[in-house]
C-alpha positions in Angstrom: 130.1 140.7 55.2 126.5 139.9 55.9 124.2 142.5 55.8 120.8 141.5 58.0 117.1 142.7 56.4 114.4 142.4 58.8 110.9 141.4 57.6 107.2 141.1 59.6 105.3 138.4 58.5 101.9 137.2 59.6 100.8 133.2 59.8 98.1 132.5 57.7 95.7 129.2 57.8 94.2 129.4 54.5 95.2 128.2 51.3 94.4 128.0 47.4 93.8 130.6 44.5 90.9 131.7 46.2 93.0 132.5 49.1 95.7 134.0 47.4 93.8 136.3 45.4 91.7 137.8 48.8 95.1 138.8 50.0 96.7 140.5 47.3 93.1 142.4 47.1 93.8 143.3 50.7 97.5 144.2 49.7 99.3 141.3 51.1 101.7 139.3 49.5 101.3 135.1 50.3 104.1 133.4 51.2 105.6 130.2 52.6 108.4 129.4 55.1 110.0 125.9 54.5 113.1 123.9 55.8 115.1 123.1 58.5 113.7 120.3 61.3 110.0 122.4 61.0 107.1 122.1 58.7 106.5 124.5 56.3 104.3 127.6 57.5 102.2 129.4 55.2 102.6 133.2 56.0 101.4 136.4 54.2 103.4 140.1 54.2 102.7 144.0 53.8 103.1 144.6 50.0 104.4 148.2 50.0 107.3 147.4 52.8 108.1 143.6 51.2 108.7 145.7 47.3 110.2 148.1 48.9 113.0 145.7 50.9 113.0 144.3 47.1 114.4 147.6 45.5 117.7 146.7 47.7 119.3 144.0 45.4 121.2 142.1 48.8 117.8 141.0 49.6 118.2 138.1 46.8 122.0 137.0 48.7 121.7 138.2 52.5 120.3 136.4 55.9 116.4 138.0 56.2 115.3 137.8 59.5 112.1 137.3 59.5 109.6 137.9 62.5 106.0 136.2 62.2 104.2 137.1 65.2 106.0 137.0 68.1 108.8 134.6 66.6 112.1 135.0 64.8 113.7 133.0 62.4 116.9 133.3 60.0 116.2 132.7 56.3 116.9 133.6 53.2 114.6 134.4 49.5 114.8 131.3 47.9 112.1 132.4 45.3 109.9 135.5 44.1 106.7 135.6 41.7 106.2 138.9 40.2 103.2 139.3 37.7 104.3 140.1 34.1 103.9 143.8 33.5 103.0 144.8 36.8 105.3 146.1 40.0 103.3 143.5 41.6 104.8 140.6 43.7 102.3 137.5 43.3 104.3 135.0 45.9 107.7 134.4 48.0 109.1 131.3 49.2 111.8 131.6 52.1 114.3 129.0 53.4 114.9 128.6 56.9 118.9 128.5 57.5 121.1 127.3 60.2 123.9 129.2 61.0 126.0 126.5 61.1 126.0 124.9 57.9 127.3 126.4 54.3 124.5 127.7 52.0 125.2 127.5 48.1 124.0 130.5 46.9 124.0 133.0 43.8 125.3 137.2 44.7 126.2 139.4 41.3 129.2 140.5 40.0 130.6 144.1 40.2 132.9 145.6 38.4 135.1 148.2 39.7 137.1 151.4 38.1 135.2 150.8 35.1 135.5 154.6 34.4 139.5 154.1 34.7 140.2 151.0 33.2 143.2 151.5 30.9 142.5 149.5 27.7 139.1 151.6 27.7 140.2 155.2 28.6 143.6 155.1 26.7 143.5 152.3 23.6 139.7 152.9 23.0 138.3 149.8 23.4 134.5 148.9 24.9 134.4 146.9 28.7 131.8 144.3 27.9 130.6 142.1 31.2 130.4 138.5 30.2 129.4 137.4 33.5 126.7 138.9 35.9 126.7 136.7 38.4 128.0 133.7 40.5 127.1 130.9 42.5 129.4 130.3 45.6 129.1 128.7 49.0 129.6 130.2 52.4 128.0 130.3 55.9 125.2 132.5 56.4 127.8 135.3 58.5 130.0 135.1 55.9 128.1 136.0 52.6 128.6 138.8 50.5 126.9 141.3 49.1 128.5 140.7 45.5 131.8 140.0 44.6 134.2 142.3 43.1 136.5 142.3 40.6 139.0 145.1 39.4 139.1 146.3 35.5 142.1 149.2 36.4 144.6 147.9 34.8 142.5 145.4 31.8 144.2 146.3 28.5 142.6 146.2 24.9 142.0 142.5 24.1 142.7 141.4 28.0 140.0 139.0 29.2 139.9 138.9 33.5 138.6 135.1 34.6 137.3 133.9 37.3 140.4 133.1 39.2 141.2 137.0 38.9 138.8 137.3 41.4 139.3 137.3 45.3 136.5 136.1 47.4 136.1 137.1 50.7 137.7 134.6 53.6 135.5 132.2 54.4 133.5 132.1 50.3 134.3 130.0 47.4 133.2 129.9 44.4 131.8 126.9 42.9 133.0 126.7 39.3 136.5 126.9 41.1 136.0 123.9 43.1 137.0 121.9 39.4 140.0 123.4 39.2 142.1 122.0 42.1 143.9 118.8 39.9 144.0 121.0 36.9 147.5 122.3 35.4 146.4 124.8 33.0 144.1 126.7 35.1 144.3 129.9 32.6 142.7 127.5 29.8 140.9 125.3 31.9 136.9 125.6 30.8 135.8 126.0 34.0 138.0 129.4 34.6 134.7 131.1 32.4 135.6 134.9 31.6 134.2 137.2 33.2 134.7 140.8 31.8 136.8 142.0 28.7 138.0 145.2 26.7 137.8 144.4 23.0 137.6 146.9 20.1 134.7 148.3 19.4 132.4 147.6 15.9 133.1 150.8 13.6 129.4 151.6 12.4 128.8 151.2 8.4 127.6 154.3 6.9 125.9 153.6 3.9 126.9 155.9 0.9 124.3 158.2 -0.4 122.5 157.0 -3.7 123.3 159.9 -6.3 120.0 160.9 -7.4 118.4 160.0 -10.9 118.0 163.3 -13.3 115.6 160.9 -15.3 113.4 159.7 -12.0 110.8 162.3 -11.7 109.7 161.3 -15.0 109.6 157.7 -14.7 107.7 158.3 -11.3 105.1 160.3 -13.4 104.8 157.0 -15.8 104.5 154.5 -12.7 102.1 157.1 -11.0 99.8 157.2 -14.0 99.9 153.8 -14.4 99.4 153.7 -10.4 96.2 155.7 -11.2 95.1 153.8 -14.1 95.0 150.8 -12.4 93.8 152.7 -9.0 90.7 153.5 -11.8 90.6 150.1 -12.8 90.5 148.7 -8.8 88.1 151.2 -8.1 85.8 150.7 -11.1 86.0 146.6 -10.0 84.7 147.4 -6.4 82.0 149.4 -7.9 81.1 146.7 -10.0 80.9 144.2 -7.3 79.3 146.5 -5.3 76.5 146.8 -7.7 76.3 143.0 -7.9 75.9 142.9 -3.9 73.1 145.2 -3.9 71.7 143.5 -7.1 71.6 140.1 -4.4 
């Protein structure tokens, strides 16, 4: 079920680089509301309290309710700027929602009992996610958080797909909605997989070269050669250096 997060923003009337740049100096983050029946509003936001509602990954799937001014509105994150290297947020977009109507939108996969899962803890295989994550549709009160799906019983070589997963009433899931005229549903290349167990690569350990009774003395010969010509090199740079100063 839908979790709300509540945000503060404040309208702003200016616009551009320049613009942006004065606020993130002053620790804001720009941002801009858009759609529904109302023109887009540019807005700006605290820094430290819009990162931190950003450590909480629902942010990206659930209803935001966001208050600029004395206003309230329901939207969701549509998109985030971060900067490259820094724990910095640059700029936001936000969608303005009606209740009423479906939203397609993308929430993450978990996996649970991964500690348990059968094919891992008794036949010593490795649980390797295929898919993270999943776009479904749903009205705003009835998105998840993330949808589940249980590895408990996944033996060595077992693959779970998508239709092994059970969305909450009222959610499908997109790549689904292909598979309604399809017979083979288990084959069908739309049923992606989503986790498996599968045996794990045994590592190569390379064998030990038996060591060479004769190569200390054949690394004497290559290191006086190696100083020979170290002389040689050396003697060269002298010479040219003596031409340089000579110029």
């Amino acid at each position: 079920m839908s979790q709300t997060i509540h945000l503060n923003a404040e309208l702003r009337s200016d616009s551009g680089k320049g613009a942006s740049r004065r606020l993130r100096k002053e620790g804001l983050v720009p941002a801009i509301v858009y759609g529904g029946d109302r023109d887009p509003a540019r807005i700006s936001l605290a820094h430290n309290e819009f990162i931190h509602e950003l450590e909480n990954e629902t942010i990206y799937t659930q209803v935001i309710e966001l208050r600029v001014g004395d206003k309230q509105q329901d939207v969701i994150l549509r998109d985030l700027q971060r900067h490259p290297y820094k724990n910095r947020v640059l700029h936001a977009d936000f969608y303005r929602i009606d209740q009423n109507k479906t939203l397609h939108i993308t929430v993450p996969i978990h996996v649970a009992n991964a500690e348990s899962c059968f094919g891992v803890k008794t036949e010593g295989g490795m649980l390797t996610q295929l898919l993270n994550e999943l776009e479904i549709i749903a009205l705003p009160r009835n998105l998840p958080e993330y949808l589940e799906i249980d590895v408990q019983d996944l033996h060595l070589g077992d693959t779970l797909r998508l239709t092994d997963i059970t969305p909450p009433e009222g959610v499908e899931i997109v790549a689904l909605s292909h598979l309604e005229d399809v017979e083979d549903i288990e084959h069908d290349m739309h049923n992606l997989g989503v986790v498996s167990v599968i045996m794990p690569r045994e590592e190569e350990i390379e064998e030990e070269a038996p060591e060479d009774l004769e190569a200390p003395e054949l690394l004497g010969e290559e290191g006086e050669e190696g100083e020979e010509a170290s002389a040689e090199d050396k003697g060269g740079e002298r010479a040219g250096d003596d031409d340089e100063n000579r110029e």
